[in-house]
RODO-187266 format. One record per residue (C-alpha): residue number from 1; x, y, z. Coordinates in pm, 1 decimal. Last residue first. Layout:
BEGIN
 seq        x        y        z
 NUM        X        Y        Z
...
# end
This chain:
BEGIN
 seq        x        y        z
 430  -5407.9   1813.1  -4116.9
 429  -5345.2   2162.8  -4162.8
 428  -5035.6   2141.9  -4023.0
 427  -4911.3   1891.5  -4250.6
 426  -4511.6   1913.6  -4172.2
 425  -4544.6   1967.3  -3802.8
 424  -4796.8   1686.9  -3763.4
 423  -4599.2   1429.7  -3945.5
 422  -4310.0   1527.5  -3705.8
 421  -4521.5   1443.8  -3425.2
 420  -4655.9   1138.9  -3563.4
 419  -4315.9    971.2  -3629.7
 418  -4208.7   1101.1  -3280.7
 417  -4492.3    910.6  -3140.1
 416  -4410.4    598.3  -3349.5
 415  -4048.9    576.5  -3237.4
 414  -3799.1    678.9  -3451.5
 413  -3492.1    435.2  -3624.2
 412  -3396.4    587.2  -3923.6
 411  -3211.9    379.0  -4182.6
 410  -3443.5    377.1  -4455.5
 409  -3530.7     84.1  -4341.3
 408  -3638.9    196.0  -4026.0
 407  -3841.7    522.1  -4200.8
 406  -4081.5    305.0  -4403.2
 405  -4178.0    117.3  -4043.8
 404  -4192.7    446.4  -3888.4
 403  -4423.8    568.8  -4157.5
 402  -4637.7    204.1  -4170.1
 401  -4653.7    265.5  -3807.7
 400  -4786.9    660.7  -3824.9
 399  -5061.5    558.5  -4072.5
 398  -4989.4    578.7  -4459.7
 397  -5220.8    731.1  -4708.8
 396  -4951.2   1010.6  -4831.3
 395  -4643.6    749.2  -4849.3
 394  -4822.2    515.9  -5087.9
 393  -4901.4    797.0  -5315.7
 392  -4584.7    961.1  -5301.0
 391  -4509.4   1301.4  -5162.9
 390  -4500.0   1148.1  -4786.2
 389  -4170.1    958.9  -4873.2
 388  -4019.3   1300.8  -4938.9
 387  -4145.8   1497.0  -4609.2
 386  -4036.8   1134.7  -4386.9
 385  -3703.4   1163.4  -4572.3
 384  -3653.0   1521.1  -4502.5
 383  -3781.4   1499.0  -4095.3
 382  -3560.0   1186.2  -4060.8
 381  -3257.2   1409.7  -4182.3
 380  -3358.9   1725.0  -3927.3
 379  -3477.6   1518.5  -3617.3
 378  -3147.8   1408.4  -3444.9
 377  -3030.3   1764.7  -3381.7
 376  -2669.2   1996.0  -3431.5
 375  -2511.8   2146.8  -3644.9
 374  -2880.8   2381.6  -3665.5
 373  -2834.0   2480.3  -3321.7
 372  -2585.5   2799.4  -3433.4
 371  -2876.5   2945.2  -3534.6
 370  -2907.4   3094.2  -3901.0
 369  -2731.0   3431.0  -4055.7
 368  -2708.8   3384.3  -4397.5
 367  -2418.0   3562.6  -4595.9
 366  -2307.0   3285.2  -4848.0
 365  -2038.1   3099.8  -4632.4
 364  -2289.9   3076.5  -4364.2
 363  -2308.2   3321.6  -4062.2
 362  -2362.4   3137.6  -3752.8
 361  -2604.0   3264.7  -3446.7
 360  -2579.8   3215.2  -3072.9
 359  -2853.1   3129.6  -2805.8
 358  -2735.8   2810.2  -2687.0
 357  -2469.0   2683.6  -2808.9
 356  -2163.0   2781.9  -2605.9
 355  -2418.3   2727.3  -2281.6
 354  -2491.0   2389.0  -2448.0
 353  -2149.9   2309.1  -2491.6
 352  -2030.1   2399.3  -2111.8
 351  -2304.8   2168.9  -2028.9
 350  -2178.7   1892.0  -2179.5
 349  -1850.6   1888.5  -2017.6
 348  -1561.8   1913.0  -2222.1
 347  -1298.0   1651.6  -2304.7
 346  -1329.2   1754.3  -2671.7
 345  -1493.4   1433.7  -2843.8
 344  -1748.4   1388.6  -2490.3
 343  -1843.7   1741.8  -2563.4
 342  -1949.1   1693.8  -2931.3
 341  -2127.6   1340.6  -2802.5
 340  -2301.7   1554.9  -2532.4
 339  -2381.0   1835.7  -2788.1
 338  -2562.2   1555.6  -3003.6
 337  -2559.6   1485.8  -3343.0
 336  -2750.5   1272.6  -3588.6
 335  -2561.9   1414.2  -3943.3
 334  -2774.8   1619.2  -4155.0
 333  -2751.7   1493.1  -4542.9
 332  -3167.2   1453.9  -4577.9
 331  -3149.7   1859.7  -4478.9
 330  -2953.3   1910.4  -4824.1
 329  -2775.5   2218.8  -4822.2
 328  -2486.4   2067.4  -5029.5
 327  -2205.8   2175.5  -4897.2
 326  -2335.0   2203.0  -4513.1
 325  -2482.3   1894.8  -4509.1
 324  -2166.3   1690.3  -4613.9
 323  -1994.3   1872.5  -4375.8
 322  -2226.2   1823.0  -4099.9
 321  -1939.5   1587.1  -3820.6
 320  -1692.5   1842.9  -3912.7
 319  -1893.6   2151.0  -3856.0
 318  -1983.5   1987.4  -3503.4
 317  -1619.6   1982.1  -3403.1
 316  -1497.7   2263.0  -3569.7
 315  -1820.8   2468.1  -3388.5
 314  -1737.4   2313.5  -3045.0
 313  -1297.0   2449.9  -3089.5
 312  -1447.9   2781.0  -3214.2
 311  -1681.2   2841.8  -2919.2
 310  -1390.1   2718.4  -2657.8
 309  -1157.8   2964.0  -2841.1
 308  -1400.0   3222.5  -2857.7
 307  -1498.9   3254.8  -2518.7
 306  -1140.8   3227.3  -2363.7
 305  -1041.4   3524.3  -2601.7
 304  -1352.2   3748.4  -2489.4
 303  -1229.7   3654.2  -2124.5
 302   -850.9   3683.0  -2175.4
 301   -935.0   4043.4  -2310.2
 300  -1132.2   4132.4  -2003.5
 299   -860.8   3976.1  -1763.3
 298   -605.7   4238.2  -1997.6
 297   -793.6   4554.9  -1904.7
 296   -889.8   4481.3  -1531.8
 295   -520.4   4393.4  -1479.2
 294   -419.9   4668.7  -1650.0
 293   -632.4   4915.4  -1428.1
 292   -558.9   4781.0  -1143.5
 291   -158.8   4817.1  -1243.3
 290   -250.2   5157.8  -1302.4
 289   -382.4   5277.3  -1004.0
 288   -124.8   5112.6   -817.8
 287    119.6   5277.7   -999.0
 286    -18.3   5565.3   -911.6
 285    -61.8   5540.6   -546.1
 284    334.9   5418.2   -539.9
 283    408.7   5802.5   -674.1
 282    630.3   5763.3   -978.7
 281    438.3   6048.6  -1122.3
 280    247.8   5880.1  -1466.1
 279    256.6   5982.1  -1846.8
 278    525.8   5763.7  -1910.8
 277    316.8   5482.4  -1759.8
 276     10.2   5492.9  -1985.5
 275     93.1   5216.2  -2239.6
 274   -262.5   5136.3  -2368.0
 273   -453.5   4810.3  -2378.1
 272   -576.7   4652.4  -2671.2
 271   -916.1   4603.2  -2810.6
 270  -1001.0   4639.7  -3193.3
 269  -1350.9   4394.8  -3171.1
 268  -1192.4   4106.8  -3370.1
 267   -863.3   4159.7  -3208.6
 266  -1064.8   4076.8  -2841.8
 265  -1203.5   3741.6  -3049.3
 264  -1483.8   3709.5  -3299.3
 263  -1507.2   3336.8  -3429.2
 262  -1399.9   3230.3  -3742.9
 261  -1413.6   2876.9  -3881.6
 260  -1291.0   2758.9  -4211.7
 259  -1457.1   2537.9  -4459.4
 258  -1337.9   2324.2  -4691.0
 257  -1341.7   2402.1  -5086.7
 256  -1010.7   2441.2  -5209.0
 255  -1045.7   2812.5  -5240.1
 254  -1181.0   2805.5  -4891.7
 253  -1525.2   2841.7  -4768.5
 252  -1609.5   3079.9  -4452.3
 251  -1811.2   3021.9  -4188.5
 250  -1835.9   3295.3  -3868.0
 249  -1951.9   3258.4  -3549.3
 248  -2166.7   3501.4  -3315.6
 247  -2337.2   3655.0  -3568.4
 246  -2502.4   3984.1  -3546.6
 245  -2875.6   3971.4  -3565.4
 244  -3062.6   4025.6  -3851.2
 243  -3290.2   4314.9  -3902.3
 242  -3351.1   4342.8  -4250.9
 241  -3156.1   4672.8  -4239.0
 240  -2865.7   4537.3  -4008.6
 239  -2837.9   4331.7  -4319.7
 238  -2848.3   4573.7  -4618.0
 237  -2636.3   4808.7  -4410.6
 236  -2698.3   5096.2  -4268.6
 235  -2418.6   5323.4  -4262.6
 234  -2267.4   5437.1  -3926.9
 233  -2065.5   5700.6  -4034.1
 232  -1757.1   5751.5  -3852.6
 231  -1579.0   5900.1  -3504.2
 230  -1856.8   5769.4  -3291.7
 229  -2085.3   5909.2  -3041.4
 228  -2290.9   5686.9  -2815.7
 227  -2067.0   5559.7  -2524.2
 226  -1762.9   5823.5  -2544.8
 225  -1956.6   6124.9  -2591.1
 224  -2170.4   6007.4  -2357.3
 223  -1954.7   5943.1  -2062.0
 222  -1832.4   6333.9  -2155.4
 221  -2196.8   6412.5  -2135.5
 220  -2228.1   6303.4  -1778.7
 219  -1886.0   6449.3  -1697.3
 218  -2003.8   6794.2  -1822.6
 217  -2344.8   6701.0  -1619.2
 216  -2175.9   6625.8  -1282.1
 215  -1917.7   6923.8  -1316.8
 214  -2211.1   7167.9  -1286.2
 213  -2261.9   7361.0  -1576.8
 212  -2163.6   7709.7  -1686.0
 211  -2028.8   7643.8  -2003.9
 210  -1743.4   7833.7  -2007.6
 209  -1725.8   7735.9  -1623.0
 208  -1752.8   7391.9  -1631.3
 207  -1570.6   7331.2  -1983.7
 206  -1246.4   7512.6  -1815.5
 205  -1275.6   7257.1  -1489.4
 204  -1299.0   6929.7  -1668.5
 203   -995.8   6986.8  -1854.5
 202   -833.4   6641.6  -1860.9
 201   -684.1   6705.4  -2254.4
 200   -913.7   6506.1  -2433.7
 199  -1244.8   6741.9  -2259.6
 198  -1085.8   7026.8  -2371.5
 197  -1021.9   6938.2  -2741.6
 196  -1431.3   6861.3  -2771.1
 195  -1463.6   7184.7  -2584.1
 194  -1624.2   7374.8  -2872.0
 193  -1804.0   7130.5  -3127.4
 192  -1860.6   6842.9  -2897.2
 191  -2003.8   7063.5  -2576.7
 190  -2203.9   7270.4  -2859.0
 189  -2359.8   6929.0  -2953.8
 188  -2417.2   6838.6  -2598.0
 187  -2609.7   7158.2  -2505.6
 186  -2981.7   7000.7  -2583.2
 185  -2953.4   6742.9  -2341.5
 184  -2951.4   6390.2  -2485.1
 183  -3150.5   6110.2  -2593.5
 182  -3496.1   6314.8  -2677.7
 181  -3465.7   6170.7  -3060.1
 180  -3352.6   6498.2  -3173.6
 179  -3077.7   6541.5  -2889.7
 178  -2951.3   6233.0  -3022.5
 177  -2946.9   6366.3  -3369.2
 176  -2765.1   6669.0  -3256.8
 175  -2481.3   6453.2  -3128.2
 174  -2423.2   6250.1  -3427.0
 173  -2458.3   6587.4  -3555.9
 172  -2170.4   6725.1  -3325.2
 171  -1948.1   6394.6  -3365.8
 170  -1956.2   6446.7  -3741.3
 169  -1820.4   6837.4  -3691.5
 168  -1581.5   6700.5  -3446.5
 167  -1462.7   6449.8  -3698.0
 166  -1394.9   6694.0  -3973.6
 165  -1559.1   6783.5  -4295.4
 164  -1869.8   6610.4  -4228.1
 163  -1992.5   6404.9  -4611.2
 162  -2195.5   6169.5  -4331.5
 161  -2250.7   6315.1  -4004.8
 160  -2630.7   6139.1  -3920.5
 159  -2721.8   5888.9  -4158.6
 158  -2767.3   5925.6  -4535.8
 157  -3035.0   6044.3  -4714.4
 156  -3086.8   6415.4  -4634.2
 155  -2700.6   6395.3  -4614.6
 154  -2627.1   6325.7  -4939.2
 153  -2909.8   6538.3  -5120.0
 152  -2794.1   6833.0  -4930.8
 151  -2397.4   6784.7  -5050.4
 150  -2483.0   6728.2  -5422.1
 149  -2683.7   7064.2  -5394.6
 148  -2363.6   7196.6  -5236.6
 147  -2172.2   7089.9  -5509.2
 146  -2412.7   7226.3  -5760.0
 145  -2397.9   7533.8  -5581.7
 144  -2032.6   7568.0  -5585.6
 143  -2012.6   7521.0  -5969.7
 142  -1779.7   7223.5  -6074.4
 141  -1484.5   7242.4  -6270.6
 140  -1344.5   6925.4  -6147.9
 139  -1101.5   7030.5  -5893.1
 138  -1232.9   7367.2  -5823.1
 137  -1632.7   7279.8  -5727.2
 136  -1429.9   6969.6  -5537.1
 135  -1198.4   7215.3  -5329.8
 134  -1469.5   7492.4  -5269.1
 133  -1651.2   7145.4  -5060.9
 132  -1328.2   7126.5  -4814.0
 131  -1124.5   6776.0  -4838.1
 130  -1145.1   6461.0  -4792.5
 129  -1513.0   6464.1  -4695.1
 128  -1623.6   6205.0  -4428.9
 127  -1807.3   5897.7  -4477.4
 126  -1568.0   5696.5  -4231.4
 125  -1413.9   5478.4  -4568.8
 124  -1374.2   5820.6  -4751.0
 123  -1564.5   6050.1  -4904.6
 122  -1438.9   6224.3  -5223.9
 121  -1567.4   5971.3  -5448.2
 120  -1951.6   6076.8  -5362.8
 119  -1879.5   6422.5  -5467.4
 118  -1805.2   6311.4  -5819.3
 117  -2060.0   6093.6  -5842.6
 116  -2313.7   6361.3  -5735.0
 115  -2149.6   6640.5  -5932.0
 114  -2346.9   6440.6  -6224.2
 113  -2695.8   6439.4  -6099.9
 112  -2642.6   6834.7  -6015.6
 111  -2896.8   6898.9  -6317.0
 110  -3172.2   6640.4  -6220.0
 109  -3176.9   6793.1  -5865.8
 108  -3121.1   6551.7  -5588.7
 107  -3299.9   6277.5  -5426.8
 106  -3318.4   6027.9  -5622.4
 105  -2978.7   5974.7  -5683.5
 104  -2896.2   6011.2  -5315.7
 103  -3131.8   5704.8  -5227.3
 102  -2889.9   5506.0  -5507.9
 101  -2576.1   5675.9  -5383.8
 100  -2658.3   5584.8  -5054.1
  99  -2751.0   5209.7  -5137.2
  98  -2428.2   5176.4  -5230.4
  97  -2254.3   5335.2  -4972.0
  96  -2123.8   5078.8  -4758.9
  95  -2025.1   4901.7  -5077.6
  94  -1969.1   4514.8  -4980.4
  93  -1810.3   4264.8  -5193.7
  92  -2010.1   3969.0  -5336.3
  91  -1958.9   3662.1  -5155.2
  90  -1689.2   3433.6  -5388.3
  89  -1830.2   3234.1  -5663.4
  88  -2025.6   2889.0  -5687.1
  87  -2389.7   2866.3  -5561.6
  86  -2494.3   2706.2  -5265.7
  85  -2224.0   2837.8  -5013.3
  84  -2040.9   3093.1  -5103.3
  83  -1710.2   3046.4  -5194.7
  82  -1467.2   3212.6  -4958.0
  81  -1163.8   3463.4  -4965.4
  80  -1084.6   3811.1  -5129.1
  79  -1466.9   3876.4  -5153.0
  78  -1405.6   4216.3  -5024.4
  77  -1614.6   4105.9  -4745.2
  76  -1339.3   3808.4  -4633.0
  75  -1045.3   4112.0  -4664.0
  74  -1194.4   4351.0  -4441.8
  73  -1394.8   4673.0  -4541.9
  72  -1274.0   5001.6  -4598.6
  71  -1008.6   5152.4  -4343.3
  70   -810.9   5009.4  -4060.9
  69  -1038.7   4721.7  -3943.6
  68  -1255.1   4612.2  -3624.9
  67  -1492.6   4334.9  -3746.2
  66  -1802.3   4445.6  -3793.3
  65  -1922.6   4179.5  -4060.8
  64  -2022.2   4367.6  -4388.0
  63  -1992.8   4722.1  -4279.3
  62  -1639.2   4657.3  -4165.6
  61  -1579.8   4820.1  -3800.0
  60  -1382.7   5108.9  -3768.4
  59   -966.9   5221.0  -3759.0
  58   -741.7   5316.2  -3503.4
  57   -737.9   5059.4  -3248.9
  56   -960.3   5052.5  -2952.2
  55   -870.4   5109.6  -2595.5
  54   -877.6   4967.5  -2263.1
  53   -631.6   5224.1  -2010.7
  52   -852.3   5474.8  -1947.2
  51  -1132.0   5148.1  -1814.0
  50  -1476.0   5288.0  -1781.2
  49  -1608.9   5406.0  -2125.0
  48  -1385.9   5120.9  -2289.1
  47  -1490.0   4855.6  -2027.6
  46  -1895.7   4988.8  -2127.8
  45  -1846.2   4933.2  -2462.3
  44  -1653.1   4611.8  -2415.3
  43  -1963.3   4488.8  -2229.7
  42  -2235.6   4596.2  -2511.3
  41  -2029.2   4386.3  -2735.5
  40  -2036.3   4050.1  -2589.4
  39  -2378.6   4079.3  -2493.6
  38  -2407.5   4145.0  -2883.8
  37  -2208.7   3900.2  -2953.0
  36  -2404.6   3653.1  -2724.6
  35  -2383.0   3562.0  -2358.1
  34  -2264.4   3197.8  -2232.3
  33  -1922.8   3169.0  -2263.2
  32  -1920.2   3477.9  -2079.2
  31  -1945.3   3286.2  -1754.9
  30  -1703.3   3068.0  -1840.2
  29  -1436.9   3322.6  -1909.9
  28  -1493.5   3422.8  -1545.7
  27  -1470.2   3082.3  -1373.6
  26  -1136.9   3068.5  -1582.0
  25  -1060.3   3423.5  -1460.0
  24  -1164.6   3290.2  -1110.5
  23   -941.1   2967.1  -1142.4
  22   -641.7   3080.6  -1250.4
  21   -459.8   3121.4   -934.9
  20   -608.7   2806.5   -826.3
  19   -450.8   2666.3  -1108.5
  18    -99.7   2807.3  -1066.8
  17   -128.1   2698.7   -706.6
  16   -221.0   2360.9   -761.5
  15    120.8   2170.2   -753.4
  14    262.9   2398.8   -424.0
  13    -41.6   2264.9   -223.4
  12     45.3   1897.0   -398.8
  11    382.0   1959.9   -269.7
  10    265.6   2096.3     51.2
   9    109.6   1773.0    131.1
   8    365.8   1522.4     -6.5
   7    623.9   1705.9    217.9
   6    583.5   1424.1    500.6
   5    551.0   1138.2    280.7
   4    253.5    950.6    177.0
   3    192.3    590.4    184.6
   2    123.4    341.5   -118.6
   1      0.0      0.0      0.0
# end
């Protein structure tokens, strides 16, 4: 019989520190295992507004997918990768202002109908104006007015700030829109326009008393610049339009044909954390401050990382087992599979699938946005062959046995009850 040795305790002490260490961010990376993109989302915006040293990367999201890029839209939406799904060709590349130009078209006076193309290619991937409006009448031998006309017709279309001329003139619509919809006090888009440079540089105190409020609203509407105002357009795109909600996972096909999982991580969004110690005393209070404020920074960026590796490793899994369905589109090719056997494959437990699963979305190779749930199921392939046997003659007369019976040899063993409530789901009206 094995015995222990004196020091075998603290050894196994000294073994599990690292993990106990880890445990609460692991606890915490759990937890957001289990909220959406959108949950996802909302929570960086609020560690950005909260956090001085979280910030995002130059650049916006890509109209197509959001993810955080430098200019124009990312390489998958410019169609430089990926087939789409059903039909053969790569996803057609998205124009953020496409539909502008059409709504624009309409809208402005027959005879300025040509400035309008010309004053559409001086805005750039934010929607602002490269340069001042007496520049484009000059550059292509435009009149002012028609310019302007060109100008009006934009922006009566568009969405608040687009064709701006600077940033803090974009932020100050953005900010007069809000104030439109009852969102916002009515002196937040002269707060943008003249202390916009105050408010960068710490100077609380100068906006309060050129402005004459009490510190608690200039702060109040500093929290808003940063939580609703941003420094581009926010064109509408054809599917925020229809209302479809973002996806949690991304599918892409390659050139050769397989398919390649994507799944929004803290680079995805345009997180990282800032370098703030040159601008700090060496006092030991504010080093403190910032090493909290690091370590708040980074655990939040280990916890949207966490999330997606565990949500990309499931997805793989269950994308591997539905390939076959998933090229083809054919619901009689669905796979029987479970999120315990996709669990017991990856050492998980099963419940740490279904909170992955449950609620999310996936964005096909050609642009749909359907629920992650579909990889999975028992029902969808005995559903197809029960809907196709039912189309014959034979098939349309049968009762529930002769179905089940018809479905065994087929290869789909379903008891009688399940038979009949499937039948029931595909004849309604019966």
């Amino acid at each position: 019989m094995a015995t222990e040795g004196p020091g075998s305790g603290l050894q196994l002490q000294a073994g599990l520190q690292p993990e106990l260490r880890a445990l609460p961010g692991l606890l915490r990376a759990l937890g957001m295992l289990a909220m959406t993109h959108a949950e996802v989302q909302l929570a960086t915006e609020r560690a950005l507004a909260d956090n001085p040293v979280l910030e995002r990367a130059e650049g916006h999201p890509c109209p197509g997918c959001g993810r955080h890029v430098a200019s124009g839209t990312c390489f998958r939406c410019r169609g430089q990768s990926g087939v789409s799904q059903f039909r053969d060709g790569p996803e057609p590349a998205v124009n953020p202002f496409a539909s502008l130009e059409a709504d624009a078209g309409v809208e402005v006076r027959p005879d300025c109908r040509h400035a309008l193309d010309l004053v559409l290619a001086h805005l750039t991937s934010r929607g602002l104006l490269d340069c001042e409006p007496e520049q484009i009448a000059r550059q292509h031998g435009l009149r002012p007015d028609q310019v302007h006309e060109a100008l009006r017709a934009i922006r009566a279309v568009g969405p608040p700030g687009i064709a701006s001329t600077s940033v803090v003139e974009l932020l100050a619509i953005q900010a007069e829109a809000l104030v439109d919809a009852g969102d916002a006090p009515d002196w937040l888009p002269h707060l943008v326009r003249a202390h916009l440079a105050d408010l960068a540089a710490g100077s609380t105190a100068v906006v309060v008393r050129a402005m004459g409020l009490p510190e608690e609203q200039v702060l109040a509407g500093l929290a808003m610049v940063r939580e609703r105002l941003r420094p581009f357009v926010a064109v509408d795109t054809g599917t925020a339009a229809a209302g479809v909600p973002p996806a949690d996972v991304f599918l892409y096909r390659r050139p050769d044909g397989s398919l390649e999982v994507e799944v929004p991580g803290s680079a995805w969004f345009g997180l990282q954390v800032a370098d703030l110690s040159a601008g700090l005393t060496a006092a030991s209070g504010a080093k403190q401050w910032l090493t909290d404020h690091e370590l708040a920074a980074r655990r939040l960026l280990y916890q949207i990382d966490r999330r997606a590796g565990a949500l990309l490793r499931i997805t793989e899994c269950a994308v591997a087992y539905q390939k076959d369905f998933l090229d083809h589109g054919d619901a009689g090719r669905h796979q029987s599979l479970t999120r315990t056997a996709v669990a017991q494959e990856l050492g998980l437990h099963p419940s740490t699938v279904s909170r992955a699963v449950s609620s999310k979305r996936l964005r096909l190779p050609s642009g749909t946005v359907t629920d992650l749930a579909c990889l999975f199921g028992k029902g969808l392939a005995a559903r197809a062959a029960l809907q196709e046997y039912m189309t014959t003659a034979a098939g349309g007369a049968a009762s529930d046995e002769q179905l089940r019976a018809e479905l065994a040899r087929s290869g789909f063993v379903i008891a009688r009850r399940t038979v009949n409530k499937y039948r029931r789901s595909l004849q309604p009206d019966a």
